[in-house]
C-alpha positions in Angstrom: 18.2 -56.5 17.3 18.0 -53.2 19.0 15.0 -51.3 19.2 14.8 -47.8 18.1 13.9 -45.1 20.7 11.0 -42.6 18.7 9.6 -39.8 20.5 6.5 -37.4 18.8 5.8 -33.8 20.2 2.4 -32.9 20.1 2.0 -29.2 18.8 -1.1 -27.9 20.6 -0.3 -24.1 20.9 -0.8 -22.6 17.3 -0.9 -18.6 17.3 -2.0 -18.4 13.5 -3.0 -14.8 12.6 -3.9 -13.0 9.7 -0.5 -10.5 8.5 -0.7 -7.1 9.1 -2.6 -4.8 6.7 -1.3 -1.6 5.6 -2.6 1.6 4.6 -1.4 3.6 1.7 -1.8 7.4 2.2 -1.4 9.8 -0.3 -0.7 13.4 0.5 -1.3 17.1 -1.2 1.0 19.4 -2.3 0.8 22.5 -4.7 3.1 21.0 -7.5 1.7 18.0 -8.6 -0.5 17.8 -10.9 -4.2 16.8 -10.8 -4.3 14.8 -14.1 -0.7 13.3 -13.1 -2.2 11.9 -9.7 -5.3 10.4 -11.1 -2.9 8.8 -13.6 -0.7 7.2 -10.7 -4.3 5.8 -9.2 -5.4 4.4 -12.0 -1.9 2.5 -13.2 -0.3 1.9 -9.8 -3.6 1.4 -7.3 -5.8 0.0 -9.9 -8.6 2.8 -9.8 -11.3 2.8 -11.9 -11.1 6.8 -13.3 -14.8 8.1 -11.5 -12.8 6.2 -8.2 -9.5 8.2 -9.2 -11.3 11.9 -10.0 -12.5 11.2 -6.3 -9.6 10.1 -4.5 -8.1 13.1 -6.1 -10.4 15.9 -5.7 -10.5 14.5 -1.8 -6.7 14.8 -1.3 -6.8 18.3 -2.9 -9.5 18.8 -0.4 -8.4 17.5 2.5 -5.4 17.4 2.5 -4.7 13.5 2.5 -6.5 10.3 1.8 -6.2 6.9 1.8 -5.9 5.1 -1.2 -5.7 1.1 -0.4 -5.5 -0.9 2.8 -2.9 -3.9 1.6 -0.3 -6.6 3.1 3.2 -4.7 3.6 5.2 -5.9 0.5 2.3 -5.1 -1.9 1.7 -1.5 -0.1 5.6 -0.7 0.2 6.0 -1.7 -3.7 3.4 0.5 -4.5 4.5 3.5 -2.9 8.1 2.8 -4.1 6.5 2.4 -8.1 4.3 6.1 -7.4 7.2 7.4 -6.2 9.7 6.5 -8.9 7.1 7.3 -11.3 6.7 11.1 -9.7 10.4 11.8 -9.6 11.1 10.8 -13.0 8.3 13.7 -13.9 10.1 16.0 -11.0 6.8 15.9 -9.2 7.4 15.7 -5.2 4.1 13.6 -4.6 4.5 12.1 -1.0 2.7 8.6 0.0 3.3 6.6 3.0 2.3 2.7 4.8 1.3 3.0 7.8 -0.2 0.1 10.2 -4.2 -0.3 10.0 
């Protein structure tokens, strides 16, 4: 009877890290509306409506601001669904991911 040759490999380098998080930043412009981008925070981004008004008044302010620190895939989906959801009103509302 012949013997079977086994051999086991011992893993002992694992470089587990947390993914990436991405911000979402959402930017002025003088077209948009300021009722249309509180609606866009409060169905795309989850915002409660006080949090919205804020985020709002703080782009109009400032110029940008950053609306939610997420994984890629969830941040680029969201930009993609504010985005879709601008054009189709013929709003150019700009928002980008960028690395934390």
């Amino acid at each position: 009877m012949a013997k079977q040759q086994t051999s086991v490999r011992n893993r002992t380098n694992t470089d587990l890290r947390e993914p990436r998080r991405y911000k979402v930043i959402i930017y002025n412009d003088d077209f948009t509306t300021m009722e249309f981008v509180v609606h866009v925070l409060n169905t795309v981004f989850y915002k409660s409506q006080p949090e919205a008004e804020a985020l709002m008044l703080d782009v109009h302010e400032r110029g940008s601001a950053v609306v939610g620190v997420y994984s890629y895939d969830i941040a680029t989906s969201r930009v993609r669904k504010a985005t879709i959801m601008a054009r189709e009103q013929n709003f150019p509302l700009r928002l980008e991911c960028k690395p934390e």
